[in-house]
N, C-alpha and C positions, 0 to 999 in steps of 0.2 A: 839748531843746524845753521842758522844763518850767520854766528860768529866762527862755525867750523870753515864756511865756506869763504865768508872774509878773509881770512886765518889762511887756506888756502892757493887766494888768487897772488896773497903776499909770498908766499913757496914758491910758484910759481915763475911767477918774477924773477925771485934770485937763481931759481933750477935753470931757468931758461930765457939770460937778460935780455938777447935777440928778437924776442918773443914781446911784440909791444901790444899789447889788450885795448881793445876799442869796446868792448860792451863786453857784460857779463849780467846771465839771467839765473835767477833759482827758480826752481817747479817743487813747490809745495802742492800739488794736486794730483798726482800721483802715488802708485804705493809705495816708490820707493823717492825720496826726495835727491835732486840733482841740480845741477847747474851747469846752462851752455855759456862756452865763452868765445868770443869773437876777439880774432888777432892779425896780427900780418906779422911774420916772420924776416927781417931786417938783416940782410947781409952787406958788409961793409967793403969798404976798399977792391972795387971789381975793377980788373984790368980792363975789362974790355964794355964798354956800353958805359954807364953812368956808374958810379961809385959806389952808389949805395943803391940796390935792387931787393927786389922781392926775394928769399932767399928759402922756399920753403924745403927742396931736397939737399941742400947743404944744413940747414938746421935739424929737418928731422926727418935722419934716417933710422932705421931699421933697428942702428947699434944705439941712437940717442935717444930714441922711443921708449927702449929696452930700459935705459937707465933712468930716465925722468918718471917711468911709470913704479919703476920699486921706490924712489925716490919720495916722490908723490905720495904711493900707498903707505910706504913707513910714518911719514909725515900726516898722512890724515885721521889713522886712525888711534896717533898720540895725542895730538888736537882734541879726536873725538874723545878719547876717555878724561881727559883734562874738564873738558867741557859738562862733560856728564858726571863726574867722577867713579867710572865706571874701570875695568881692566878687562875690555874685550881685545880677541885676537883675531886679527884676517886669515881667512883661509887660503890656502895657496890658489898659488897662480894659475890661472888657467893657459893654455896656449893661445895668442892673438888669434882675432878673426880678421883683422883690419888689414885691408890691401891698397895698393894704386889700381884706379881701374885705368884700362888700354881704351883708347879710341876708337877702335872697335865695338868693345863692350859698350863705350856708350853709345855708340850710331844705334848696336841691338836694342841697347834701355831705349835711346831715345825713339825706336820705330815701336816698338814694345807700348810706351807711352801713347805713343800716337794711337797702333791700335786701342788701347784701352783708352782713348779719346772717344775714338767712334761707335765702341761698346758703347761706350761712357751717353754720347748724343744720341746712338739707336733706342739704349733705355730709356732716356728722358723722351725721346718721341714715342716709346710703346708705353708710357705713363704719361703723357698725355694723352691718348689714344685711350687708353684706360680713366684719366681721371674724366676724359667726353662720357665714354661706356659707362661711369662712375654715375657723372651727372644726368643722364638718359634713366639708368635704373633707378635714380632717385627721385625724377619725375613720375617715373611710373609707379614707382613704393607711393609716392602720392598721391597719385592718381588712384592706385588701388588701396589704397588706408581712404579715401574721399571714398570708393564704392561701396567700402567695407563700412564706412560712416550711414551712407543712404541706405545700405542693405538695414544694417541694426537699425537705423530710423521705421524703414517701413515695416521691419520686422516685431518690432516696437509697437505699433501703430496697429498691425494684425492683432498683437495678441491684445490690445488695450480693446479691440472691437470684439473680437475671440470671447472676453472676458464680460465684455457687456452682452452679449447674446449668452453665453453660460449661467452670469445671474438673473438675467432676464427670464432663460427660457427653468433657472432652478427657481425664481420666483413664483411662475406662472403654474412648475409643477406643485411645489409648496400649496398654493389657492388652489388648487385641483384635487390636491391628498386631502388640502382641510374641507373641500366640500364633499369629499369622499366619505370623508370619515365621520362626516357630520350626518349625510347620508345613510352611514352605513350605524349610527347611533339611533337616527331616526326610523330605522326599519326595525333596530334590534328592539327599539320599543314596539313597533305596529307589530313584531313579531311576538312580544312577550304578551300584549295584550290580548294579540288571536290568541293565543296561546293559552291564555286564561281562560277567554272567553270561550274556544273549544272548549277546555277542560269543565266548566262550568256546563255547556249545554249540554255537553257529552253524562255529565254527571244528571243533569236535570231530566234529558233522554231517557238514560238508565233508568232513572230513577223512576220516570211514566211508565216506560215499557213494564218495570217490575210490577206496578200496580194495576200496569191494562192487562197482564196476564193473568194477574189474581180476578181483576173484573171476567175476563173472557172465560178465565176458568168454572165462574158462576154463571154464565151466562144458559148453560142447558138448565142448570137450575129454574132460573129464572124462566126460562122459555116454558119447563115442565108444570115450574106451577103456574105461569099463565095459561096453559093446555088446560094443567088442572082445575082453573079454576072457572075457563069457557065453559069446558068440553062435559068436565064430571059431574061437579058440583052443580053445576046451572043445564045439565043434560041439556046440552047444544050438540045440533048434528052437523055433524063435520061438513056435508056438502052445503046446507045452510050459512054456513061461516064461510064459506068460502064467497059463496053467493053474492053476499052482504058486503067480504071485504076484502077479496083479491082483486086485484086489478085486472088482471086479466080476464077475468069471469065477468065484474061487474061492467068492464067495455064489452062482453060481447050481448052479455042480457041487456046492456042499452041498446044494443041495434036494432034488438028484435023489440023492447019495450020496457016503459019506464015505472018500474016497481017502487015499492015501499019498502019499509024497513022493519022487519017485525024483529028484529033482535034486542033484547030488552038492555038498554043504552044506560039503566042504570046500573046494574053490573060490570059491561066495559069499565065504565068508571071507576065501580070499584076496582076491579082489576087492575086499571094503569095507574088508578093512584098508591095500590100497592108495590107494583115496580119501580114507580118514580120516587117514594119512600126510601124501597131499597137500594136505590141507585144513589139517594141523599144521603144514605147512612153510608155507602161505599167513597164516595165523594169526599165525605167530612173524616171519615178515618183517613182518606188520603192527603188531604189538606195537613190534617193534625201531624201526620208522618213527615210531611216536607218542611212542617213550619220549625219542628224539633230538629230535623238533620238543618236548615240553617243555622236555625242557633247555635249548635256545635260547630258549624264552619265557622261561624261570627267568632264562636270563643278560642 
């Protein structure tokens, strides 16, 4: 584009020799690529004032605008395809926008402008009034990002103490369940051993009982043949024996006076040595019963 536009400035020239070019720029930074040119328009031979003047409404008017612009366009975009080797076509003309503006119109731009000045300086003073507001809120975002630091510090600091009283006090429970449990091992023994130990007495209990009743149940036995063998055999008289050996009888004949003993004492003996006998022969069967039910617990 930049030898289209060279290309160009030399058209130009010839389209419009009056037209002396003092600078010319291309804008490649744009979508569409262009170039401003800076000129002064040279009118010659003026009767009145200096000779040669600024001549921009005798050079371009309306009719010469008209033709420099078809001019121009045929010419640029033969350039352009030359350039590219391309055969594009321009699409028709549109109808000018371009005008003179009245002095009027500009007094309205230029009040226009000035308002949009004072827009222009009330925004910048309610943006700095905003970037103050700006810098105020940002002290406080820091100020409160600083509270939100001490809060999470001490909150921090809670739960690290939180946390040591929790294992502390789950320690403490820990040491408490094991001496519970240690406790409660230690009982289950004193429990199993009563436990036994009833069962043992309880057995050895039984086990008397059943033999005191076998004895209790001989015992009229016993009583009859000791009757029988006072009372029958050795014709002893009842109120005699009693005399002799109740208690009650013999304190109250001692009050009145101190007798003798005419009951032949060797009989008693015999007597009790037959019971004591049979209470050894009862004794040694129950002995012999107990020592066998061991031994079967033993095995």
């Amino acid at each position: 584009m930049t030898q289209v536009f060279e290309q160009q400035l030399e058209d130009i020239q010839e389209i419009v020799p009056d037209f002396y070019i003092a600078n010319a720029t291309i804008h490649l930074d744009e979508h569409s690529p262009h170039m401003h040119i800076v000129g002064v328009p040279v009118k010659e031979n003026c009767k009145t004032g200096l000779s040669r003047q600024v001549g921009k409404t005798s050079i371009f008017t309306k009719e010469s605008l008209v033709v420099i612009q078809d001019k121009m366009r045929e010419r640029c975009i033969n350039e352009f395809n030359i350039i590219y080797g391309l055969d594009f076509k321009l699409k028709e003309k549109e109808k000018g926008k371009n005008r003179d503006i009245t002095s009027y119109e500009r007094k309205l731009f230029n009040e226009r402008v000035k308002g949009l000045k004072q827009e222009i300086s009330n925004l910048q003073d309610e943006v700095s009034d905003l970037e103050d507001n700006k810098e105020s809120i940002n002290k406080q975002i820091t100020k409160l990002n600083k509270d939100k630091d001490d809060i999470n510090d001490e909150i921090d600091k809670k739960k690290k103490l939180n946390n040591k009283i929790i294992i502390k006090s789950k320690n403490q429970l820990l040491d408490e369940n094991k001496k519970l449990k240690e406790e409660n091992e230690h009982l289950k023994s004193i429990n199993y051993q009563t436990e036994t130990r009833y069962n043992d007495l309880k057995e050895r209990t039984d086990y008397l009982i059943y033999h005191l009743n076998k004895i209790i149940k001989k015992l009229p036995e016993f009583i009859q043949n000791l009757i029988d063998r006072l009372f029958n055999y050795n014709n002893i008289n009842l109120n005699f024996f009693k005399q002799q050996y109740d208690p009650e009888v013999i304190k109250k004949r001692e009050k009145s006076f101190k007798g003798f003993n005419l009951f032949n004492k060797k009989e008693i003996d015999k007597a009790t040595k037959h019971i004591n006998d049979e209470m050894d022969e009862y004794a040694e069967e129950f002995y012999e019963t107990k020592k066998s039910k061991d031994d079967e617990l033993e095995r």
